[in-house]
C-alpha positions as CSV (number, residue, x, y, z in Angstrom):
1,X,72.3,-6.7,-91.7
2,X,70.2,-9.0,-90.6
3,X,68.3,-11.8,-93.0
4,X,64.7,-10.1,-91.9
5,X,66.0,-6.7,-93.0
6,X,66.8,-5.8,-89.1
7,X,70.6,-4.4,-88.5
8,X,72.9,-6.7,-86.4
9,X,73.8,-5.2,-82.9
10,X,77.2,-3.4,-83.8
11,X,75.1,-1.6,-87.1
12,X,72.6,-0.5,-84.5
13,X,75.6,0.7,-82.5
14,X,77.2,2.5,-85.3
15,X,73.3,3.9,-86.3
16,X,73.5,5.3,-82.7
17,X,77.1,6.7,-81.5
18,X,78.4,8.2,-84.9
19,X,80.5,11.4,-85.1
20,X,81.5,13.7,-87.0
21,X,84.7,16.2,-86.3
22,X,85.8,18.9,-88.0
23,X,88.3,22.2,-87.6
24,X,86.7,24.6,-89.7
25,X,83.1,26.3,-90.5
26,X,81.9,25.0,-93.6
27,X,78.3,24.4,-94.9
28,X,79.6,20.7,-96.1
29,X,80.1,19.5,-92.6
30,X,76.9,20.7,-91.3
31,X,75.0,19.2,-94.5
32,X,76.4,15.7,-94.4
33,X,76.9,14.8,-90.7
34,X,73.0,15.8,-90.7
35,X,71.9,13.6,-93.7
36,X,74.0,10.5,-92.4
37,X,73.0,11.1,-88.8
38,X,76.1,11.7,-86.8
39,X,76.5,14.3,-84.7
40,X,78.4,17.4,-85.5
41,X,81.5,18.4,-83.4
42,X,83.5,21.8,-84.7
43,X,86.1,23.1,-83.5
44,X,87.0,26.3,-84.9
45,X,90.1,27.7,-83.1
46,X,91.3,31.3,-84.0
47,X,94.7,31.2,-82.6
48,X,98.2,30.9,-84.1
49,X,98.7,27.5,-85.6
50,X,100.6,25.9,-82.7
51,X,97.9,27.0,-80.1
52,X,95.0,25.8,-82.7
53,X,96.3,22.5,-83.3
54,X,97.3,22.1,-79.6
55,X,93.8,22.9,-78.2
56,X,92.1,21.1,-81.7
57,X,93.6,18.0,-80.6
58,X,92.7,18.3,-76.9
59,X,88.8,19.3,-77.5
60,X,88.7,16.0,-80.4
61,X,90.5,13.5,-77.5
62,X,88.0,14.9,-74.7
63,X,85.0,13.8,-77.5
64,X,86.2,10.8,-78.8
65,X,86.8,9.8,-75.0
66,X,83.2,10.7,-73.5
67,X,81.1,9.8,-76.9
68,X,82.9,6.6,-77.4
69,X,82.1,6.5,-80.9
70,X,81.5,3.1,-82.8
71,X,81.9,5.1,-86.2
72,X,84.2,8.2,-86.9
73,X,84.0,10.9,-89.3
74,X,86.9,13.2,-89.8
75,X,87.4,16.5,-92.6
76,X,90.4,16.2,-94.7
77,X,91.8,19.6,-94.4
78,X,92.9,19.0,-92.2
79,X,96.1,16.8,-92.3
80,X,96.4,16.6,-88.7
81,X,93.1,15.5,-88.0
82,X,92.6,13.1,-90.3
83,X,96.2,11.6,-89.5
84,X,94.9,12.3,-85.5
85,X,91.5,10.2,-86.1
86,X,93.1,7.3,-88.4
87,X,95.5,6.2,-85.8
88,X,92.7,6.7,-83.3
89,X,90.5,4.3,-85.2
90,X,93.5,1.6,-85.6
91,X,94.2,2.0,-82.1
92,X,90.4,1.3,-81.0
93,X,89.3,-0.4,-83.6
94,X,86.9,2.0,-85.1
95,X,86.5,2.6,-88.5
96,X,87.2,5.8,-89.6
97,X,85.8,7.8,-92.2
98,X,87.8,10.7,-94.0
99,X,85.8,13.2,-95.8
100,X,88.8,14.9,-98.3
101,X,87.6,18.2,-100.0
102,X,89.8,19.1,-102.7
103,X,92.6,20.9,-100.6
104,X,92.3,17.1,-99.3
105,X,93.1,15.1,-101.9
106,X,95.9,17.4,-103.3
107,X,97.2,19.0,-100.2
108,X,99.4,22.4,-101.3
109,X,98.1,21.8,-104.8
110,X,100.3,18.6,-104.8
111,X,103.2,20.3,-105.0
112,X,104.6,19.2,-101.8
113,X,106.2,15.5,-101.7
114,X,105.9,14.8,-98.1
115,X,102.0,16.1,-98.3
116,X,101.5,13.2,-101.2
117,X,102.5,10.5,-99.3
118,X,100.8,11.1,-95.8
119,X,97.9,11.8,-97.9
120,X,98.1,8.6,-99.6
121,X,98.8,7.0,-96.1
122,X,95.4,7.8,-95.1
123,X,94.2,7.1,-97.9
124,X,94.6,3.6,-97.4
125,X,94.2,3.9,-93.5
126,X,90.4,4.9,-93.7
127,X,88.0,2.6,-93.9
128,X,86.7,5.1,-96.2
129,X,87.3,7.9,-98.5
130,X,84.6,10.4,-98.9
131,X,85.0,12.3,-102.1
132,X,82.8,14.9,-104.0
133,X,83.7,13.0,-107.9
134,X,84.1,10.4,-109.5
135,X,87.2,11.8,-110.8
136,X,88.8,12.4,-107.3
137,X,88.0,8.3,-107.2
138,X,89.6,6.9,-109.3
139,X,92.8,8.8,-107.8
140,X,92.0,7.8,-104.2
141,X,91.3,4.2,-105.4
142,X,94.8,4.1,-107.3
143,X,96.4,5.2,-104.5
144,X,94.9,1.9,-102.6
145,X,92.2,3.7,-100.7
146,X,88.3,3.0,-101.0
147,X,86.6,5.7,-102.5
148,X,83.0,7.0,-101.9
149,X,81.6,9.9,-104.5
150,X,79.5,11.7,-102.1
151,X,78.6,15.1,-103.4
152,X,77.4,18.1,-101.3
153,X,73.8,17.9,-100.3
154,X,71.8,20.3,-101.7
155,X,71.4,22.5,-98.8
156,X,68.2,23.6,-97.3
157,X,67.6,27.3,-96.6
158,X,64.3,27.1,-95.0
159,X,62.2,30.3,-94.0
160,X,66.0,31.9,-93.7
161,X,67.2,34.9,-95.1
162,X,64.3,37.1,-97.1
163,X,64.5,38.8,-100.4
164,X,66.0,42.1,-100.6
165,X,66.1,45.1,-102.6
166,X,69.9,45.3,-104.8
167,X,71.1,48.2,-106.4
168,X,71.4,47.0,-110.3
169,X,68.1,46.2,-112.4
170,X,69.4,42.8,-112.7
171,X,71.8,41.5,-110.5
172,X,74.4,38.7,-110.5
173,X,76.1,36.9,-107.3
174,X,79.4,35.9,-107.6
175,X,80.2,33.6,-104.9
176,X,83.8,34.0,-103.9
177,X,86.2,33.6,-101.1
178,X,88.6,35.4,-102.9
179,X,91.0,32.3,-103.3
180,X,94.5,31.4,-105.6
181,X,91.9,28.9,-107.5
182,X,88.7,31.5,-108.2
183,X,89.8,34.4,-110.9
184,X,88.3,36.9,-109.3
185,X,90.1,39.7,-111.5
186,X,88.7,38.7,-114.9
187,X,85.4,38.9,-113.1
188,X,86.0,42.5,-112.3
189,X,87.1,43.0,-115.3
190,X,84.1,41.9,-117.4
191,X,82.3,44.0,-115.4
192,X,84.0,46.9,-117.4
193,X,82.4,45.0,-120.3
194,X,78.8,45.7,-119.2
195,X,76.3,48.1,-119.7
196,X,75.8,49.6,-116.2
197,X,72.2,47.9,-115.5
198,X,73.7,44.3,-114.7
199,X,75.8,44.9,-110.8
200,X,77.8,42.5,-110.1
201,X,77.8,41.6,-106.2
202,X,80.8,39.9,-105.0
203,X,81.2,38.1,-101.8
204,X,84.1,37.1,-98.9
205,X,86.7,39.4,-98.0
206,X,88.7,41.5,-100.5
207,X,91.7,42.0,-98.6
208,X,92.3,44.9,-101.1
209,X,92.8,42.4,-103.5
210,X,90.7,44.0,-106.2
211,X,93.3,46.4,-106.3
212,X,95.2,44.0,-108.6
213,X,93.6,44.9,-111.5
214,X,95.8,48.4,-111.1
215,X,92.6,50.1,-111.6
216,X,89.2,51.8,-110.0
217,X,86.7,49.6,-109.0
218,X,83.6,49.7,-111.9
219,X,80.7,51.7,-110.7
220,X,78.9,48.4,-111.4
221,X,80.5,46.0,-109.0
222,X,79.7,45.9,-105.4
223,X,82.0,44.0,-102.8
224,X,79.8,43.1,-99.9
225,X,82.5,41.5,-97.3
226,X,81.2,39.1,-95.1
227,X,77.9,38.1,-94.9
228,X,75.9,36.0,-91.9
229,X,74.4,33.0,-93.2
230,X,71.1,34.8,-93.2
231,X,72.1,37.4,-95.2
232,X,74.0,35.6,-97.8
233,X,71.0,33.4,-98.4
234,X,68.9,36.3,-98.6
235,X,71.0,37.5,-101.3
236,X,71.5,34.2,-102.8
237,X,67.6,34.7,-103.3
238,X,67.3,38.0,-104.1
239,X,69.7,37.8,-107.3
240,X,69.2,36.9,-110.7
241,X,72.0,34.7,-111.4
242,X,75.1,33.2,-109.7
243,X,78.8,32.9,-110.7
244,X,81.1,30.0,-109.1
245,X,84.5,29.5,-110.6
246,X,87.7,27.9,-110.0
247,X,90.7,27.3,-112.1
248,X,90.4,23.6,-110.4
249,X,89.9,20.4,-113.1
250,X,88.1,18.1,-110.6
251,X,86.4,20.9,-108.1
252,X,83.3,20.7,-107.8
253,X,82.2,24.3,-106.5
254,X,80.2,25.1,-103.4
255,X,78.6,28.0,-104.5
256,X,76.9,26.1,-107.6
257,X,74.9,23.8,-104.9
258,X,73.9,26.9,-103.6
259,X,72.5,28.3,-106.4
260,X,71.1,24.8,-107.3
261,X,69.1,24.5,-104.0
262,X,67.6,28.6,-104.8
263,X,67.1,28.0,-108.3
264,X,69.2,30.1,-109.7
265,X,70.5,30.4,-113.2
266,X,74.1,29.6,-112.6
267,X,77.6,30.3,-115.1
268,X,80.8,28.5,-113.4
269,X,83.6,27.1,-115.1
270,X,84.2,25.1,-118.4
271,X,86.0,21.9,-116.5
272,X,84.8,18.7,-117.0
273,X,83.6,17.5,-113.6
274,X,81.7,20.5,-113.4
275,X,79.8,19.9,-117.0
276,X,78.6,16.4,-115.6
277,X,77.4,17.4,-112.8
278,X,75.8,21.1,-113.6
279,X,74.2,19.6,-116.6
280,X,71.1,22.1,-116.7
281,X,70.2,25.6,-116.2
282,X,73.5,26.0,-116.2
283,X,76.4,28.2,-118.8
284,X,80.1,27.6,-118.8
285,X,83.4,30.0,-119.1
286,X,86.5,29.8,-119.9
287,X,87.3,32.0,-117.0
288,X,88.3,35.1,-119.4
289,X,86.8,38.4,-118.6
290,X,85.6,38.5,-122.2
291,X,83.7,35.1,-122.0
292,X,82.4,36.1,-118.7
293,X,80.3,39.3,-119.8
294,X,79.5,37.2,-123.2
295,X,77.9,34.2,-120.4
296,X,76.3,36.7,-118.4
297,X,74.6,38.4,-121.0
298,X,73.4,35.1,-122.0
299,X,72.3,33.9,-118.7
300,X,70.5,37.6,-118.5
301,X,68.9,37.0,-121.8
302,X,67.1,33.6,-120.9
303,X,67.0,33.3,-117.3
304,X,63.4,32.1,-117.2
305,X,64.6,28.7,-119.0
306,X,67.5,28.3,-117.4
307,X,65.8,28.4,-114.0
308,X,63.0,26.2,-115.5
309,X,66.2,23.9,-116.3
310,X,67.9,24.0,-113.2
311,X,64.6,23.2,-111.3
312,X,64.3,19.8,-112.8
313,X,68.4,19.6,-112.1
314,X,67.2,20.2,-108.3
315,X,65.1,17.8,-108.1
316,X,67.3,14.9,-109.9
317,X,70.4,15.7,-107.9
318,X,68.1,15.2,-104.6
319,X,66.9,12.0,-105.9
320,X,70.8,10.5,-106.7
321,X,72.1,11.9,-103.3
322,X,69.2,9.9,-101.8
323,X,70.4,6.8,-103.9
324,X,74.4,7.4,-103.2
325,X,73.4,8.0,-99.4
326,X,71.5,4.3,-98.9
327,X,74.3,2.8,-100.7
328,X,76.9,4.4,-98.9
329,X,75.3,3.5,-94.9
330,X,74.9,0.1,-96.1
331,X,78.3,-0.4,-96.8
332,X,79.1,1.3,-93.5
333,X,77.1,-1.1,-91.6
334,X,79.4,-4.0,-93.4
335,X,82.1,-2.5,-92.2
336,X,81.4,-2.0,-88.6
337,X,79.5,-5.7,-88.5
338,X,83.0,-7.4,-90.3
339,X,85.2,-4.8,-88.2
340,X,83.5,-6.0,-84.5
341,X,82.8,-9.6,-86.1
342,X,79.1,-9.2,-84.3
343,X,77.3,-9.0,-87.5
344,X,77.7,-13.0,-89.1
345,X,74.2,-14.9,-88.7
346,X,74.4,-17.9,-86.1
């Protein structure tokens, strides 16, 4: 940056020719490559793993080749991307930016060594780390990296996806993908738990795994597979409240921005992170079926002030992303204007 507020050349550069690759549909990706104005390259290859890496790695070379990029964003999952676009960005000279979800930061739920330390390798080998919390900083920055708490945008929904009519009186969204991490069963099962006017809609793809519970579905739970974007947002809108749980310490759930953004009453899980960050509108569980029907109940009972709540939370997470986000491109135009050396008054 420039004394009279004006970027140096290589900044402008960066402003201009930054990307952003991923391997996988996600709303993230989408949200923040629009907000920090680079543009969006997915490649989302449903083939065995050999033949979706293979092609993966062909389709990001052909990009990174024609687009020339001054600045590089890369989504961590997955590995081989990110360890693809770090050596890229050594190679050339461009600093590389890793975005690490979760699944990124503790590949295989850390339970694999070799995962750790490749992790940790690009860690230090980005210029920087993108991370939802401030939690998943401190563990990036111990592990020599420089961290970035970035949370998911709010997302914006637009004129997409109207209400619609759903069976129950009052209906609750539970926002799954039917994952190791979400307990899916003990939301089933506090569906047993109540009276038959509140349905309880759950999303993603079973897989029969509701069978688990080693017992008929409730009358009072409907599984709706996949949904289009425009009909989960209609949904989204048309429910009462909305469930997002993991068994996670440090995730921050995707589903609760959701429900954020639609102003809806929202129960997810008692972790710490999420307390901080959910700090309105919003009821915690302890992920038991029992505490679930006692939280929706709850949410049920006085929805109108926890939407009044998680209205003002809307409106104060917008305002921080907008601070987080100014912060975070000026430190990006430091680091391309030291990387290129262009950016030093003369």
């Amino acid at each position: 940056m420039r004394k009279d507020g004006t970027l140096a050349p290589a900044a402008e550069e960066a402003d201009r020719k930054k990307i952003w690759i991923t391997w996988e549909t996600q709303r993230r990706n989408e949200s923040m490559s629009r907000r920090l104005n680079a543009r969006l390259y997915r490649f989302d290859i449903k083939r065995n793993r050999l033949m979706r890496y293979g092609i993966s790695l062909w389709k990001t070379l052909r990009v990174l080749v024609r687009e020339k990029p001054a600045l590089l964003f890369v989504q961590n999952p997955s590995l081989v991307l990110s360890l693809f676009g770090v050596s890229y960005g050594r190679l050339f000279g461009i600093p590389v930016v890793m975005d690490a979800h979760n699944a990124g930061v503790f590949p295989f739920e850390g339970q694999k060594g070799w995962a750790n330390r490749l992790t940790h390798y690009l860690f230090r080998g980005a210029a920087f780390t993108i991370v939802s919390n401030d939690h998943l900083s401190d563990y990036v920055r111990q592990r020599g990296g420089r961290p970035v708490t970035l949370p998911d945008p709010l997302p914006e929904f637009g004129g997409q996806g109207g209400k619609r009519s759903l069976r129950g009186r009052v209906n609750v969204l539970f926002i799954c993908s039917w994952a190791a991490d979400e307990p899916y069963l003990e939301v089933i099962r506090a569906a047993e738990l109540l009276k038959g006017d509140i349905t309880i809609h759950i999303t993603g793809k079973s897989r029969g795994k509701e069978g688990r519970t080693g017992r008929a579905l409730p009358g009072n739970v409907v599984l709706t597979g996949y949904l289009s974007e425009e009909e989960f947002v209609g949904m989204l809108h048309s429910c009462d409240v909305v469930i997002d749980l993991t068994t996670r310490e440090d995730c921050l759930v995707c589903g609760a921005y959701e429900a954020t953004a639609a102003e809806k009453p929202l129960i997810v899980s008692d972790t710490k992170v999420l307390r901080e960050f959910f700090c309105k509108g919003t009821l915690y569980t302890d992920n038991t079926h029992t505490n679930l029907a006692e939280k929706i109940r709850e949410a049920v009972r006085n929805r109108e002030r926890l939407q009044q709540e998680i209205r003002e939370l809307k409106r104060e997470q917008l305002a921080d992303w907008e601070d987080r986000r100014r912060e975070f491109e000026r430190l990006l135009r430091e680091k391309v204007e030291k990387k290129t050396g262009r950016g030093r008054e003369r």
